[in-house]
C-alpha positions as CSV (number, residue, x, y, z in Angstrom):
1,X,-16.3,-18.7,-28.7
2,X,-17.5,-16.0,-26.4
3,X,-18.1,-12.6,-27.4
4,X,-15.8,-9.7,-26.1
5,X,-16.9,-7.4,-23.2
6,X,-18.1,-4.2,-23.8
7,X,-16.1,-1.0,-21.6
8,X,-19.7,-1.0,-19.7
9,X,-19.6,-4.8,-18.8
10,X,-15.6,-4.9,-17.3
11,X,-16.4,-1.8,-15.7
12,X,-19.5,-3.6,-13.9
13,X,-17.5,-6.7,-13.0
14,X,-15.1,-4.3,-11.4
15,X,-17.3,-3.3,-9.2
16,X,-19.2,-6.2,-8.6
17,X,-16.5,-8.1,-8.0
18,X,-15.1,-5.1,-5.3
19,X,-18.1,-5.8,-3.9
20,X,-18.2,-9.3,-3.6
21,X,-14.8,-8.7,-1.7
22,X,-16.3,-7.0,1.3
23,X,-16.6,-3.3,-0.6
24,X,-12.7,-2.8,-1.3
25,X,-10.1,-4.9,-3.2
26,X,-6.4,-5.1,-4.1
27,X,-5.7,-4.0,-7.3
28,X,-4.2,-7.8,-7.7
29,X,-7.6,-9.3,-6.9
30,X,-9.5,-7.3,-9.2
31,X,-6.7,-7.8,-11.9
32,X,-7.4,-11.9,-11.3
33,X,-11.0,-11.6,-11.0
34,X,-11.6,-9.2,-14.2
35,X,-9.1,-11.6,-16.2
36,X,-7.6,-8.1,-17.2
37,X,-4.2,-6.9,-18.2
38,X,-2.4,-4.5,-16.3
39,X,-2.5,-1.8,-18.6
40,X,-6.0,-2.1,-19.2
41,X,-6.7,-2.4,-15.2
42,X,-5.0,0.9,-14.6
43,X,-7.4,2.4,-17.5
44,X,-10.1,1.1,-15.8
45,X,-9.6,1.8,-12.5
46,X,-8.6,6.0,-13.5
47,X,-11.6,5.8,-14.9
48,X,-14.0,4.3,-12.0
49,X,-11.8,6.5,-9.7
50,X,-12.5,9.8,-12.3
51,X,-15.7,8.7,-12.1
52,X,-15.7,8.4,-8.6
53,X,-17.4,4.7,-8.4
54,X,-14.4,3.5,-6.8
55,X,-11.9,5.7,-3.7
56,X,-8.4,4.6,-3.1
57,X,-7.7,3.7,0.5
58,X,-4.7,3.1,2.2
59,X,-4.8,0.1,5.3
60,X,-1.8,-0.6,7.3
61,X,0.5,0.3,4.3
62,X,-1.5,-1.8,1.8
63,X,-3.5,0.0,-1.2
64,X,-7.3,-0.9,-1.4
65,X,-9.9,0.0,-4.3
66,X,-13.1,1.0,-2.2
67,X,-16.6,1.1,-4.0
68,X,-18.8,4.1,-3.3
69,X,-22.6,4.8,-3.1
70,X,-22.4,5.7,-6.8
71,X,-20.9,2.9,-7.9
72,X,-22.9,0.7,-6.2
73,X,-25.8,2.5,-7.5
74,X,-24.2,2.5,-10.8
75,X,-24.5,-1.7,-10.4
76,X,-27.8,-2.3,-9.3
């Protein structure tokens, strides 16, 4: 059985995988890709956004998560 991810690890997929998507993601695509509920998405994202590792953008009507300089520097 795998072991559970630490705050630090989904927080690091998040981002990685936001960055794997071209640098900005549905919140639908990172729910998917994190394997993540949609209460603990929301935490996560307020928290990246707080943080300001992640910027929400707004294309053609359609909400994006964006990654920043800081987040990726938070990743590498």
């Amino acid at each position: 059985m795998k072991e559970r991810r630490s705050k630090v690890q989904i927080l690091v997929d998040i981002l990685r995988l936001v960055q794997r998507k071209g640098g900005r993601a549905k919140s639908t695509h990172i729910l998917y890709g994190a394997n993540l509920s949609h209460k603990r998405l929301k935490m996560y994202l307020d928290t990246l956004l707080e943080n300001e590792f992640l910027t929400m953008v707004t294309v053609s009507g359609w909400i994006f998560y964006q990654i920043t300089p800081k987040g990726v520097k938070f990743i590498v």
